[in-house]
Rosetta silent file (secondary structure, phi, psi, omega in degrees, C-alpha in Angstrom):
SEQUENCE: XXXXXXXXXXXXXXXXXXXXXXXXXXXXXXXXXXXXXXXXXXXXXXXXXXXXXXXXXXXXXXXXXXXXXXXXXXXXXXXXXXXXXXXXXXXXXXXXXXXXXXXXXXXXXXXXXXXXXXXXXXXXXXXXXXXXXXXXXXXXXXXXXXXXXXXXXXXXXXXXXXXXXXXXXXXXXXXXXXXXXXXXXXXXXXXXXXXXXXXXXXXXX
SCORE:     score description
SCORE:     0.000 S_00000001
   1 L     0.000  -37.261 -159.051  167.977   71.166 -200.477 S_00000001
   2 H   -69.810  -62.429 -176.459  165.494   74.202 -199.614 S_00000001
   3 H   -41.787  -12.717 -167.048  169.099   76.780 -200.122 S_00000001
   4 H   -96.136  -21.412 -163.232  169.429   74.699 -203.763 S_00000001
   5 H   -75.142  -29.227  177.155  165.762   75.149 -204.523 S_00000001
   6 H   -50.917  -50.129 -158.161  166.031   78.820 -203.374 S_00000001
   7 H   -83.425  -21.430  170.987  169.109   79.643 -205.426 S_00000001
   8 H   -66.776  -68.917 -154.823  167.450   77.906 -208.806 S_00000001
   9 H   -63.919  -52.612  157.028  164.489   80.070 -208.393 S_00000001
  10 H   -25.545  -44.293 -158.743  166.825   83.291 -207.759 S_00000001
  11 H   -89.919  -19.987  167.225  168.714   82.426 -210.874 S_00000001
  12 L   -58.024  176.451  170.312  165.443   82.424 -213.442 S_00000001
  13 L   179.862  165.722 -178.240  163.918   85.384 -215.264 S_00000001
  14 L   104.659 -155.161  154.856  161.756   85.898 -217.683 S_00000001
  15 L  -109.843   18.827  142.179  158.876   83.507 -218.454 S_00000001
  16 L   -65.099  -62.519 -155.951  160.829   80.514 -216.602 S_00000001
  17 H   -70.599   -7.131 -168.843  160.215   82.376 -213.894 S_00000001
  18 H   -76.198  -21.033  158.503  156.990   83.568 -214.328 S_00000001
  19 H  -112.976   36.090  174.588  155.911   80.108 -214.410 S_00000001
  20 H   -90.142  -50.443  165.340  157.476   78.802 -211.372 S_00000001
  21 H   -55.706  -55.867 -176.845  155.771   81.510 -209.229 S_00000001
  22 H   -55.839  -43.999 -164.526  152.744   80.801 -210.909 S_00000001
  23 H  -101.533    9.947 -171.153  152.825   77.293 -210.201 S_00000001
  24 H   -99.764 -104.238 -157.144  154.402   77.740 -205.983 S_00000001
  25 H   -27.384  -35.759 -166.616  151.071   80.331 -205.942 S_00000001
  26 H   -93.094  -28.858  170.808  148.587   77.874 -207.241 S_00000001
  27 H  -102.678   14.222  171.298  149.847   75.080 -204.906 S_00000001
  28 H   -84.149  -69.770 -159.946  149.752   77.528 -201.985 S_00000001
  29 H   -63.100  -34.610 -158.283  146.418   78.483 -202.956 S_00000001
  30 H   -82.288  -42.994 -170.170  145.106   75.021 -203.831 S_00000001
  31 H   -63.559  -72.645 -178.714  146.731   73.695 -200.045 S_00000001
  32 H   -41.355  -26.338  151.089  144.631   76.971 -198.112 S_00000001
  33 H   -50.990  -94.432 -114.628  141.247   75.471 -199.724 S_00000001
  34 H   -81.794  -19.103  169.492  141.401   72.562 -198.925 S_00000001
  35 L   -79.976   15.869  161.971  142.733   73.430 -194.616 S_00000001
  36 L  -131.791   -2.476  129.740  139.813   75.717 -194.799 S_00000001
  37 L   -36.974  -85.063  151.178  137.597   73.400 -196.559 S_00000001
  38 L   -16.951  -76.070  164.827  138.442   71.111 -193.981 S_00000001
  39 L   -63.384  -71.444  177.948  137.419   73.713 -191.195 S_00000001
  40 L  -101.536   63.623  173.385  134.433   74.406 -192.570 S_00000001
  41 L   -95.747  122.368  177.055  132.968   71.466 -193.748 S_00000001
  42 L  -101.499  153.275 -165.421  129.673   71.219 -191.704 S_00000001
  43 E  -126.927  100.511 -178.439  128.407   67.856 -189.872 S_00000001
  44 E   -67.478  128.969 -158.059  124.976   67.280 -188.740 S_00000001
  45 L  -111.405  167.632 -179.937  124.623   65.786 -185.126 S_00000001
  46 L  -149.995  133.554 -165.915  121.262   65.221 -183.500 S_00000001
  47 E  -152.787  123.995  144.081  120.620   66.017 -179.458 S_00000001
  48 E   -38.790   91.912 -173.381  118.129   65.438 -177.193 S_00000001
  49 L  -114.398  108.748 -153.875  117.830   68.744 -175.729 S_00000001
  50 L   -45.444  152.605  179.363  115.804   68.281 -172.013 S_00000001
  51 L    59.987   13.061  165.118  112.614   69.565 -171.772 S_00000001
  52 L  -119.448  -99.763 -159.762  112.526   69.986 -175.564 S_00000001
  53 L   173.374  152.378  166.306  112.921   67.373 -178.364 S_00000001
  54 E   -64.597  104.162 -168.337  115.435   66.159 -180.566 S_00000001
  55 E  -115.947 -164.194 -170.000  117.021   68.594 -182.539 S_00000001
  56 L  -140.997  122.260 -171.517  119.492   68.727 -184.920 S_00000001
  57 E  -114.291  173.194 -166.667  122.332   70.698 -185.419 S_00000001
  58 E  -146.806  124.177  171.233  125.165   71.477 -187.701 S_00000001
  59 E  -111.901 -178.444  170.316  129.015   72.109 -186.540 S_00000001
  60 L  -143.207 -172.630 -179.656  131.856   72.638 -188.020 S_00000001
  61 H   -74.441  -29.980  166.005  135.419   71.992 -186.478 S_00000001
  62 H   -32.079  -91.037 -152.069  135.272   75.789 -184.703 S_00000001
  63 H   -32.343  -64.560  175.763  132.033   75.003 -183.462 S_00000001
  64 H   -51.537  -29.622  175.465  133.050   71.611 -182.284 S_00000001
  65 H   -76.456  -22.387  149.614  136.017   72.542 -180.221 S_00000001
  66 H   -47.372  -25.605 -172.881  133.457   75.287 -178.591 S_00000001
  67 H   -70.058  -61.959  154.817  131.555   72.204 -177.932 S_00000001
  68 H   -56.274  -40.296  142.724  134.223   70.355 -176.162 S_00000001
  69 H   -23.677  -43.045 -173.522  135.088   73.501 -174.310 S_00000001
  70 H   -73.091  -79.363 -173.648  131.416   73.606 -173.019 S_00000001
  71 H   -23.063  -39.113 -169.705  131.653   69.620 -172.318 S_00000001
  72 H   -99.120    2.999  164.007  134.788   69.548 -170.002 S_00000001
  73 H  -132.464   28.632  150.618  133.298   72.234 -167.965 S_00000001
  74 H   -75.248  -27.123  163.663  130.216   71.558 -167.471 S_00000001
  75 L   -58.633  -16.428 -157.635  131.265   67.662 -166.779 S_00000001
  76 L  -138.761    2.231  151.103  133.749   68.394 -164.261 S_00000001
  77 L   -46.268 -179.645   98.971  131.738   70.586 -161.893 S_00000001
  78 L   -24.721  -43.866 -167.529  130.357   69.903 -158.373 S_00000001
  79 L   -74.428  -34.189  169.488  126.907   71.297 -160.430 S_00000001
  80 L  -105.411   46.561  170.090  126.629   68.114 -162.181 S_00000001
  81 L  -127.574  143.184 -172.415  127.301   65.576 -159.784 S_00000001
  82 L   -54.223  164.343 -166.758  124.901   64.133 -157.570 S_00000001
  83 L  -137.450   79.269  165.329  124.326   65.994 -153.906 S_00000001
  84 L   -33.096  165.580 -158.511  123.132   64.107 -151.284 S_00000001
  85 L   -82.687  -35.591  169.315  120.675   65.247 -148.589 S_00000001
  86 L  -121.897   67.342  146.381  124.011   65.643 -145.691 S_00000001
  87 L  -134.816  175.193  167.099  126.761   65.890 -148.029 S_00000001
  88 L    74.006  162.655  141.263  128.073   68.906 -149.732 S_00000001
  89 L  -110.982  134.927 -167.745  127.442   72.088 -149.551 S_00000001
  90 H   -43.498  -39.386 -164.977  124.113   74.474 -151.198 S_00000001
  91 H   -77.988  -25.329  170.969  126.671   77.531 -151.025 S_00000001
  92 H   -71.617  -66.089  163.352  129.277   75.290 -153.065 S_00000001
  93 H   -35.593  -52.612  154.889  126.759   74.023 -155.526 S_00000001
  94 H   -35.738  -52.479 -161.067  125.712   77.764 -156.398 S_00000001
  95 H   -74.997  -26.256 -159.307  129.311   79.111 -156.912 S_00000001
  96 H   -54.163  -50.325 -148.086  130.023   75.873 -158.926 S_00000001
  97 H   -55.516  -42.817  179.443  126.787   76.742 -161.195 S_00000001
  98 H   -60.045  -46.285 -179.498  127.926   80.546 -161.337 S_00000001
  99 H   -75.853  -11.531  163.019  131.156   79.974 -162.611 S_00000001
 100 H   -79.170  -19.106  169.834  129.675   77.646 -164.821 S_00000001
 101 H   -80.382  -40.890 -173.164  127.486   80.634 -166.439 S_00000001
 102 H   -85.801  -20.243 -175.177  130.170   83.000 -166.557 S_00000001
 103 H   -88.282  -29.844  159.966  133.120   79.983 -168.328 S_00000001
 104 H   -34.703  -68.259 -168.839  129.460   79.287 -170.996 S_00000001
 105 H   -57.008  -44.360  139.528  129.343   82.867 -171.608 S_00000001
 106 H   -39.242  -63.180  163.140  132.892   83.350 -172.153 S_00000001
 107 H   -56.743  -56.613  177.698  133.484   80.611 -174.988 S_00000001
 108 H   -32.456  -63.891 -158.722  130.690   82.105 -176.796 S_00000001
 109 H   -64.834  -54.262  167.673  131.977   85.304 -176.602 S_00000001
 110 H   -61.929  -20.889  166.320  135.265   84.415 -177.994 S_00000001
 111 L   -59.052  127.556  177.921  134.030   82.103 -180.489 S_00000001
 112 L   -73.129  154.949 -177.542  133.369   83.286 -184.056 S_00000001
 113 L   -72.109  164.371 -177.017  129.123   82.456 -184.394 S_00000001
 114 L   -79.007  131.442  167.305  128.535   79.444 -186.218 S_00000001
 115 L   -27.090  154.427  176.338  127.268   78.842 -190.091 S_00000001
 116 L  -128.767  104.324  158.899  124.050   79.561 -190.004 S_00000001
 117 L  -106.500  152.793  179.867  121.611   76.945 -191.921 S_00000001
 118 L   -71.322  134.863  154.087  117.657   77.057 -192.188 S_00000001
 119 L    79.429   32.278 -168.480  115.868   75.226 -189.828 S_00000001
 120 L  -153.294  132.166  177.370  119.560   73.393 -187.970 S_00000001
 121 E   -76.557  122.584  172.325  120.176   74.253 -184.515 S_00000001
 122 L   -71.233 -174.227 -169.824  124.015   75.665 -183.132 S_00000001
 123 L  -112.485  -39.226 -172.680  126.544   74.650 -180.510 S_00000001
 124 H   -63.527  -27.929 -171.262  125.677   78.084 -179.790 S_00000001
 125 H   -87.166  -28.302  160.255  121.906   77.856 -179.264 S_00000001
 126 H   -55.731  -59.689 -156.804  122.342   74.837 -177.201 S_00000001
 127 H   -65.989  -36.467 -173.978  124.678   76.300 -174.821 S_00000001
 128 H  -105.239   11.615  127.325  122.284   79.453 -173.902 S_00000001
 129 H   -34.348  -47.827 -170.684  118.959   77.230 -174.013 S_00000001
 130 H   -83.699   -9.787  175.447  121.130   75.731 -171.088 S_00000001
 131 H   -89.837  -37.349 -151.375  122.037   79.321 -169.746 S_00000001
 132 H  -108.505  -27.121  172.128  118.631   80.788 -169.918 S_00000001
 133 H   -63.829  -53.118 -163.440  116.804   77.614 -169.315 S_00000001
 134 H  -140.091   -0.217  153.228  118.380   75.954 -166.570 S_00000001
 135 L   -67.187  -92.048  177.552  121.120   78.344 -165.012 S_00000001
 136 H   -21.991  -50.160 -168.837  119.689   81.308 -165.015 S_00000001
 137 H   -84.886  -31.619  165.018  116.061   80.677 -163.506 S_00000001
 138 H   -54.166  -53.865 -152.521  117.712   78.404 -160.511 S_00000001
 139 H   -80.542  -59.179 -163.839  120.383   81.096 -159.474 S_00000001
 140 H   -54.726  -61.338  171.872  118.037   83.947 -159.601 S_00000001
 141 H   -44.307  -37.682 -140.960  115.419   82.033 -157.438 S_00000001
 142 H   -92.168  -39.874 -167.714  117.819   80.288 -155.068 S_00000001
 143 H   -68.807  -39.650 -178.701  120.840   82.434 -154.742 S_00000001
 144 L   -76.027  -18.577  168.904  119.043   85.604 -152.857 S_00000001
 145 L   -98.172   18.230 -177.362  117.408   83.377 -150.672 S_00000001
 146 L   -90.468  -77.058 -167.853  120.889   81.735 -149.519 S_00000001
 147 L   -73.589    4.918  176.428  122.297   84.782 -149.179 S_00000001
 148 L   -89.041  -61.651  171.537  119.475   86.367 -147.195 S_00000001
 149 H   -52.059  -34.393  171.930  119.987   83.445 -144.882 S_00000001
 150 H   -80.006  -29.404 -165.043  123.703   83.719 -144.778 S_00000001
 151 H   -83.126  -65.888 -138.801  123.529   88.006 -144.041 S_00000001
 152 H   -63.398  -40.941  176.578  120.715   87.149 -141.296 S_00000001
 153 L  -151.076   95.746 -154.746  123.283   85.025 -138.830 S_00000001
 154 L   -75.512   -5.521 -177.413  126.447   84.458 -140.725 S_00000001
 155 L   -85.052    5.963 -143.252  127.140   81.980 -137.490 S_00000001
 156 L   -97.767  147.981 -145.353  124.293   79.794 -138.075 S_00000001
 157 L  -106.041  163.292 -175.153  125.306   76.570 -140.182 S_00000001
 158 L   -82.133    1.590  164.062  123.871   76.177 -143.661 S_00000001
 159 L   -68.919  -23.539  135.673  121.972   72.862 -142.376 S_00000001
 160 L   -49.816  -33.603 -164.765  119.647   75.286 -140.739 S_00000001
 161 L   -50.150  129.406  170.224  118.592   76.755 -143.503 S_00000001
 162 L   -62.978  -30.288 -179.858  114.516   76.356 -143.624 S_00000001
 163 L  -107.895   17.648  173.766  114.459   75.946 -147.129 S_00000001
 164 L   -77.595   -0.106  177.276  117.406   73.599 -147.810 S_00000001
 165 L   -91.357  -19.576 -174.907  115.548   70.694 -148.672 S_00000001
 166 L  -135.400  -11.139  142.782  113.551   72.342 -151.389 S_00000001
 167 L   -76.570  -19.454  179.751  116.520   74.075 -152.874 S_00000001
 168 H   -85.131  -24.062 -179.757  118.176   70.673 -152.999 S_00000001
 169 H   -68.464  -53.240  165.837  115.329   69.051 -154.252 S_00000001
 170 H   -63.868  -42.055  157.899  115.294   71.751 -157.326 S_00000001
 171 H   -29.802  -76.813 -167.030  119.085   70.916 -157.357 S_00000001
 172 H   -36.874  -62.084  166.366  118.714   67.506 -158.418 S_00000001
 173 H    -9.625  -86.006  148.586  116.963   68.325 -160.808 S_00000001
 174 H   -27.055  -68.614 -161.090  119.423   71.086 -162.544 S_00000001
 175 H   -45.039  -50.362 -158.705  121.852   68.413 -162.194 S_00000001
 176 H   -70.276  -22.185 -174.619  120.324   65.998 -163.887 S_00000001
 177 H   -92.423  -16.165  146.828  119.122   68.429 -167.146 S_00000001
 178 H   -22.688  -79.429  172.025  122.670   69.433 -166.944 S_00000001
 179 H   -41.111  -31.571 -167.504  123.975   66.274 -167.454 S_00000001
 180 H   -89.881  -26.828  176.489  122.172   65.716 -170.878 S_00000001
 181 H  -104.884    7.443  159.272  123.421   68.783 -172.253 S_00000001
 182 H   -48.328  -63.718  175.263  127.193   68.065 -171.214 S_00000001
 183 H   -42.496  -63.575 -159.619  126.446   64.497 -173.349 S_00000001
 184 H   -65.026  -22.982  177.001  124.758   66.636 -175.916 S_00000001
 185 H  -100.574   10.226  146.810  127.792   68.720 -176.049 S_00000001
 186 H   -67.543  -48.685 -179.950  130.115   65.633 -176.432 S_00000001
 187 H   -74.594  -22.403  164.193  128.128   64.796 -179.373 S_00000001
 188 L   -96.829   33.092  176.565  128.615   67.670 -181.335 S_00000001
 189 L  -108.422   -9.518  175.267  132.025   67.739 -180.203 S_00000001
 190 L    77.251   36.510  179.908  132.285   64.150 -181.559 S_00000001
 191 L   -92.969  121.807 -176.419  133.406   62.700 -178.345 S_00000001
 192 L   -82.251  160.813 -171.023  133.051   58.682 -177.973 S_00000001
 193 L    36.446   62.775 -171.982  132.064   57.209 -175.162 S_00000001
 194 H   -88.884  -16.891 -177.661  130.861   60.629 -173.504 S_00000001
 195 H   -62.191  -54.350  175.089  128.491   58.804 -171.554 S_00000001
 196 H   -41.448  -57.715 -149.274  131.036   55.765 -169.877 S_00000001
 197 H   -86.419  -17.042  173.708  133.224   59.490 -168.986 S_00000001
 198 H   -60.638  -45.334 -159.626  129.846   61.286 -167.348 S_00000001
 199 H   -95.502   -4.210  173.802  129.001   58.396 -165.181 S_00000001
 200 H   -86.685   -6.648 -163.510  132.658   57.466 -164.217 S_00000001
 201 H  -104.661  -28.176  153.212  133.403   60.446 -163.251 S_00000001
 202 H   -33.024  -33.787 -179.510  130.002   60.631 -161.419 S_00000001
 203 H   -80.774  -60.368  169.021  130.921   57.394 -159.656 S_00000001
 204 H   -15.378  -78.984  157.328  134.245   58.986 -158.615 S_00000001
 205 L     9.629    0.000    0.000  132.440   61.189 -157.038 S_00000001
């Protein structure tokens, strides 16, 4: 059928053909709206962002699939699941968080930035509130004073550590402001039931 439609088109001239082309271009053009209409149609979500307020943001489908990106790995850490006082390890818990700053950091970077509306919040601005907020200020305190501890007698177990108890304690913490923006970044990723998948996979755990 395509070869008969081909060889019809082949066989005009003239102003048959000029309106055949004319009307293939116009239903090309008419299709590429509306799949990029589509893509950027923006959708306003509203998140709880910890230690802030609710704010409200605007995605599009880019943005959301950055969103989901964010969601499955911040959700699927070590860094957001709870850490008992003898289980786990502080030195685990760190690396999780670091590789959770550097896979944040990454999506951004490869992402084109997001529409930009007055006064409406990104998938982008959310993710490095949570880098700059609640990454960032933990690692820098926590991490030098680990590793100070680990350099002074690499035989000594990390259950010595004088200050494990008060890094774990700040831990919790993390975890927990964590958690809220993995859920916040289910909701602008438009994920249902992101909560039932935080806490099962917490219960797993």
């Amino acid at each position: 059928m395509a070869g008969l439609v081909v060889f019809g088109v082949t066989q005009l001239s003239g102003r048959n053909l000029f309106v055949v082309t004319g009307a293939f271009a116009g239903a090309v053009s008419v299709l590429a709206f509306q799949v990029y209409g589509r893509a950027a149609r923006l959708t306003e979500v509203r998140v709880t962002v910890p230690q802030l307020s609710e704010l409200t943001f605007v995605v599009n489908n880019e943005a959301k699939q950055v969103a989901w990106r964010l969601f499955v790995e911040t959700v699927t850490r070590v860094s957001t699941q709870p850490l008992a006082h003898d289980e786990g390890l502080l030195r685990e818990a760190l690396t999780s968080l670091y590789g959770l700053f550097g896979t944040a950091r990454e999506a951004l970077k490869s992402a084109r930035p997001s529409a930009q509306v007055t006064g409406e919040q990104t998938v982008e601005s959310l993710a490095i509130t949570m880098l700059n907020r609640e990454l960032r200020p933990f690692l820098s305190t926590w991490h030098p004073r680990l590793k100070a501890f680990e350099q002074e007698d690499p035989d000594r177990p990390e259950s010595d550590w004088p200050e494990g108890a008060d890094c774990r304690a700040e831990l919790r913490v993390v975890q927990a402001n964590l958690r809220e923006y993995a859920l916040g970044f289910a909701r602008l990723a438009g994920v249902k039931n992101a909560r039932a998948l935080v806490d099962g996979a917490m219960q797993e755990e």
